[in-house]
C-alpha positions as CSV (number, residue, x, y, z in Angstrom):
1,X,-48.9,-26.3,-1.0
2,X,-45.3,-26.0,-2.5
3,X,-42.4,-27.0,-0.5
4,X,-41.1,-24.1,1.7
5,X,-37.5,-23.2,-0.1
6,X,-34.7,-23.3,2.3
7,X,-33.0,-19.6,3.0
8,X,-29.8,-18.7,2.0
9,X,-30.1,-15.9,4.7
10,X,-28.4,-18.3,7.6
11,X,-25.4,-19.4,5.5
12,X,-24.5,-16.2,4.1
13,X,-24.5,-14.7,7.9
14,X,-22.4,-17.6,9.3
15,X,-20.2,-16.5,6.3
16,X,-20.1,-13.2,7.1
17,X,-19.2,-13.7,10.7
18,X,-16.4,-16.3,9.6
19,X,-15.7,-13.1,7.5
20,X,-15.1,-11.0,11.1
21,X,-13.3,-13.5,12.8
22,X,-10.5,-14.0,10.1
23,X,-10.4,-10.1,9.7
24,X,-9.4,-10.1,13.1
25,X,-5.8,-11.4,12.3
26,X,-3.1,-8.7,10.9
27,X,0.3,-8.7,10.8
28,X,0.6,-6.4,13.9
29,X,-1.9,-8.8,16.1
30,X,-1.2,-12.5,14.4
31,X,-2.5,-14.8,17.5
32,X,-4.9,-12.9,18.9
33,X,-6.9,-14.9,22.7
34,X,-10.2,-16.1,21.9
35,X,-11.4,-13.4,24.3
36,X,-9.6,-11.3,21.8
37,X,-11.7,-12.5,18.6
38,X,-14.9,-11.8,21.6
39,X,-13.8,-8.7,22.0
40,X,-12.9,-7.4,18.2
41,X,-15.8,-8.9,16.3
42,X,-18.8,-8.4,19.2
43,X,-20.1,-11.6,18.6
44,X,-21.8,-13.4,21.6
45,X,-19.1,-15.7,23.1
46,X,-20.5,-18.8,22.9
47,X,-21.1,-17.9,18.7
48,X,-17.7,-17.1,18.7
49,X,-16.2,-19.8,20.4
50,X,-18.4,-22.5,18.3
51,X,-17.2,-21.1,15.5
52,X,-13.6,-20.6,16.3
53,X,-13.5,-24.4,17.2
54,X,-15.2,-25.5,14.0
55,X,-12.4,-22.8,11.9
56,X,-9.9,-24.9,13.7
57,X,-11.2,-28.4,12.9
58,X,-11.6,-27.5,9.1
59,X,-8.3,-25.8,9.2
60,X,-8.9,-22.1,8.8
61,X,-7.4,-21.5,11.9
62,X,-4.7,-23.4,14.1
63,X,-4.9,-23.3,18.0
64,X,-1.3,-22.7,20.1
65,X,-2.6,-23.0,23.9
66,X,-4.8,-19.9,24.5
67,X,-4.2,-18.8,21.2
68,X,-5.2,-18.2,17.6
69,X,-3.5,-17.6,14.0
70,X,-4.4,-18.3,10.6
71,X,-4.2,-21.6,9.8
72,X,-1.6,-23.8,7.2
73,X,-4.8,-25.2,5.8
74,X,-6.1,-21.7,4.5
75,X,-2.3,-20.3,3.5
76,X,-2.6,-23.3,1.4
77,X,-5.9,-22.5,-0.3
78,X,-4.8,-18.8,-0.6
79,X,-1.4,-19.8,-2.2
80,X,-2.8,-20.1,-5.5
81,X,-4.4,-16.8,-5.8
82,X,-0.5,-15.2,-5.4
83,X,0.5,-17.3,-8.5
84,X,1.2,-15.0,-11.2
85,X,0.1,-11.9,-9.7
86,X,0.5,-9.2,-11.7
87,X,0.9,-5.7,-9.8
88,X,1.0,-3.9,-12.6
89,X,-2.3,-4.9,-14.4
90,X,-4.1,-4.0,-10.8
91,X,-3.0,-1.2,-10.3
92,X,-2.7,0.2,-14.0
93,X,-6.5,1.3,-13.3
94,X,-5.7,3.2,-10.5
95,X,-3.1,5.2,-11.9
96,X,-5.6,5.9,-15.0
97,X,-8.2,7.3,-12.3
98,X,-5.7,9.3,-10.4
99,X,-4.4,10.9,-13.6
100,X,-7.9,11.6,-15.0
101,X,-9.1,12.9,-11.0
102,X,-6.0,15.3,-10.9
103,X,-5.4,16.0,-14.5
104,X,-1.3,15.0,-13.9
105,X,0.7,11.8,-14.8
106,X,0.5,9.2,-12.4
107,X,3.4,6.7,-12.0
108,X,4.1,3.0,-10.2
109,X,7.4,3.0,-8.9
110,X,9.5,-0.1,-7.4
111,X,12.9,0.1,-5.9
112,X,16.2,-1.7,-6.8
113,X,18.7,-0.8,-3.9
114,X,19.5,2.9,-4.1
115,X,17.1,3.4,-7.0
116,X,13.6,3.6,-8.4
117,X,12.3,2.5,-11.4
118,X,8.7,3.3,-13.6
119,X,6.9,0.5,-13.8
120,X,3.8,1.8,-14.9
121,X,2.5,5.2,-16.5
122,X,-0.8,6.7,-16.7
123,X,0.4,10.0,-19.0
124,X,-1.3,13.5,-18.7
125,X,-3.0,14.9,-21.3
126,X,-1.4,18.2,-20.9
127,X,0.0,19.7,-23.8
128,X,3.3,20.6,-21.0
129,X,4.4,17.7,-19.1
130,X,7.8,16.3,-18.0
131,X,8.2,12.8,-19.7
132,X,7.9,9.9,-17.3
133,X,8.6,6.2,-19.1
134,X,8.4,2.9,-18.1
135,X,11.9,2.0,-17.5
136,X,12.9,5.2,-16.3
137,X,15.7,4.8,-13.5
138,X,15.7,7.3,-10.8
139,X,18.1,8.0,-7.8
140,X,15.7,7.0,-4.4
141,X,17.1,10.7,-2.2
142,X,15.9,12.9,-5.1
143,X,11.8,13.4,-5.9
144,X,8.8,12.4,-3.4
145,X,8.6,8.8,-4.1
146,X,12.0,8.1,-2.7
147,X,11.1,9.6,0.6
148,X,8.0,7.0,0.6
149,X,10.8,4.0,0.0
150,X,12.8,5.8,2.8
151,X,10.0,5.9,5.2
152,X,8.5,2.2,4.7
153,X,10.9,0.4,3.7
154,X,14.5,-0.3,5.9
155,X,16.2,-2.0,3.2
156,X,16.0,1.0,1.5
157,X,19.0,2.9,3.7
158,X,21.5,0.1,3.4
159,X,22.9,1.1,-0.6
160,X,22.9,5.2,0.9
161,X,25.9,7.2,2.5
162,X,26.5,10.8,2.5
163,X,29.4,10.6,-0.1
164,X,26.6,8.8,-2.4
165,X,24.2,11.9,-2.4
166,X,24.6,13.3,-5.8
167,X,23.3,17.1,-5.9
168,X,21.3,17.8,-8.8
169,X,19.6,21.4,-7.9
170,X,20.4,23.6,-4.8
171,X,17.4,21.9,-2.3
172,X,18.5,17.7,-3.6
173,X,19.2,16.4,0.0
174,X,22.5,16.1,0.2
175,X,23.0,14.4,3.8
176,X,21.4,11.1,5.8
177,X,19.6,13.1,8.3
178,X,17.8,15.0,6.0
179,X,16.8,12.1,4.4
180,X,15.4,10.7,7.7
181,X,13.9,14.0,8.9
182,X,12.1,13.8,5.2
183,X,11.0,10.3,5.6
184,X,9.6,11.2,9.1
185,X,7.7,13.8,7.6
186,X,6.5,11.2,4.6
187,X,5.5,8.4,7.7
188,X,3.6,10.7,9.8
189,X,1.4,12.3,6.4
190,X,1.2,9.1,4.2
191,X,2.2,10.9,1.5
192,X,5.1,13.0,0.5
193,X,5.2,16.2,-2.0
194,X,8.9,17.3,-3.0
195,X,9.4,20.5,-5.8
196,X,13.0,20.8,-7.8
197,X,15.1,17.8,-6.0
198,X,16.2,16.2,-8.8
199,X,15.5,18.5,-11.8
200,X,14.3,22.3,-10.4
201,X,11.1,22.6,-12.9
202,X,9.7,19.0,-11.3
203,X,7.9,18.2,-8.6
204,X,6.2,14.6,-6.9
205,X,3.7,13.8,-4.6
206,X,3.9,10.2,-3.8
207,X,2.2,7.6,-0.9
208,X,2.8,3.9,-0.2
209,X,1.5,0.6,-1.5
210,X,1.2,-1.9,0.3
211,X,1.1,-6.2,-0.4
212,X,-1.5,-8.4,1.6
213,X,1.2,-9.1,4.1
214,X,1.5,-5.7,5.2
215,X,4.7,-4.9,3.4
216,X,6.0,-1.7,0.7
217,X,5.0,-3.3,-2.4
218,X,6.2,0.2,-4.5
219,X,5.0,3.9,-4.7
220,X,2.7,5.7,-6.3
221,X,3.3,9.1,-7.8
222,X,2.3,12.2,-9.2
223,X,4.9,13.9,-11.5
224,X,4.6,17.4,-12.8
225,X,5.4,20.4,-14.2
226,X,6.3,22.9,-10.8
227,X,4.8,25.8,-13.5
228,X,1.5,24.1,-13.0
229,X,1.8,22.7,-9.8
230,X,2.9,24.3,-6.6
231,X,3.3,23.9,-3.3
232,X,-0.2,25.6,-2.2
233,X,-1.8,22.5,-4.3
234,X,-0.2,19.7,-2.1
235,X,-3.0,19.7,0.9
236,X,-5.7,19.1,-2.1
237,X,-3.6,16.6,-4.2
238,X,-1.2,14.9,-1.3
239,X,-4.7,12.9,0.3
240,X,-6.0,12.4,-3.4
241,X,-2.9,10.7,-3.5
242,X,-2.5,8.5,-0.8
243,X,-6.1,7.9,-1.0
244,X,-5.3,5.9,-4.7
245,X,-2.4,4.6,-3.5
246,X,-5.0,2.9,-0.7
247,X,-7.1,1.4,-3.4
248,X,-4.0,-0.1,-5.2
249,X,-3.6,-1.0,-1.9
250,X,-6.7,-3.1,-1.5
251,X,-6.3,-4.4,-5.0
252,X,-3.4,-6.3,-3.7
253,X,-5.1,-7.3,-0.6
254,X,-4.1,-5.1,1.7
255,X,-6.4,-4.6,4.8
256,X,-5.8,-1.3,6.2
């Protein structure tokens, strides 16, 4: 009779429960109590503690008294992974699926003090379209995506004053707390739809991206036509929006 083959059932489950212990560390909760890890993953405690010792002793994990974080032995292994990272090429997809889902152009923005800049394009195929190019250097208090950078990002207020607040059309915010009431509004959605700020026959929907630390990484956007687009489409397109700025999320490693 053959040899019976070993399964490669038990080392894919101890994987997948090493899997729920390290998902249990976020930037909000970094050293979470071993009761904690108990508690989060459902494992039995004696499972949990076993493995949590034997994370610690191969250096996934790195004990403070009753406490657990990630450990300099995994940042290290991780560290190459981050090495020539490019945002752009991960999220380039997204933007394509976005534009194809909603039929508009979709845009990557990042921010340089008090402005935004395209980084990536993914162009409608409608025959009338406002131009949107890579390059393209926007003031951050006019349009949707600015209100995102306002919102989730704190650095974002230091380069803005009142006196700085160009007007472009009659509704271009024009004041700091109108910016902050906007940016409250952007927070407590996720995503952010503006029509006419910064030229009145343009509008933006836009939601955040996040990096694997938890932090803005840029914004993504719809532009548009406000001929085509109008404010009755925002509740079907703002949580197709956010939702893709979610997966560019993910792409970068974000767990939400």
């Amino acid at each position: 009779m053959a040899d019976k083959q070993p399964s490669a059932a038990a080392p894919i489950l101890v994987l997948h429960k090493v899997a729920e212990i390290l998902n249990c560390f976020s930037v909000e909760e970094p050293e979470p109590t071993l009761q904690r890890l108990i508690q989060k993953t459902g494992l039995p405690s004696s499972t949990c503690q076993r493995l949590v010792q034997n994370m610690v002793r191969e250096g996934f994990l790195d004990r403070d008294g009753d406490r657990y974080r990630i450990g300099i032995g995994l940042v290290r292994w991780a560290t190459p992974g981050t090495v020539g990272l490019d945002v752009v090429r991960l999220i380039r997809p997204v933007l394509q699926g976005l534009r194809d889902e909603t039929g508009e152009t979709a845009c990557l923005y990042i921010r340089d003090g008090s402005f935004r800049t395209v980084v990536a394009v993914a162009e409608t195929r409608h025959v009338v379209m406002r131009p949107f190019m890579v390059g393209q250097v926007m003031p951050i208090h006019a349009g949707a995506p600015g209100k995102i950078f306002l919102a989730y990002d704190p650095e974002a207020w230091e380069a803005l004053d009142d006196a700085t607040l160009t007007k472009f059309t009659a509704v271009t915010p024009d004041s700091l707390q109108q910016l902050q009431a906007q940016s409250s509004v952007a927070r407590s959605q996720g995503y952010y739809a503006a029509f006419g700020e910064r030229h009145e026959d343009v509008g933006s929907i836009s939601a955040p991206v996040f990096d694997h630390v938890g932090r803005l990484a840029g914004v993504i956007g719809l532009g548009f036509p406000t001929q085509r687009v109008h404010p009755d489409d925002v509740q079907r397109l703002g949580p197709l929006v956010a939702e893709a700025a979610g997966e560019a999320s993910r792409r970068l490693g974000h767990a939400a």
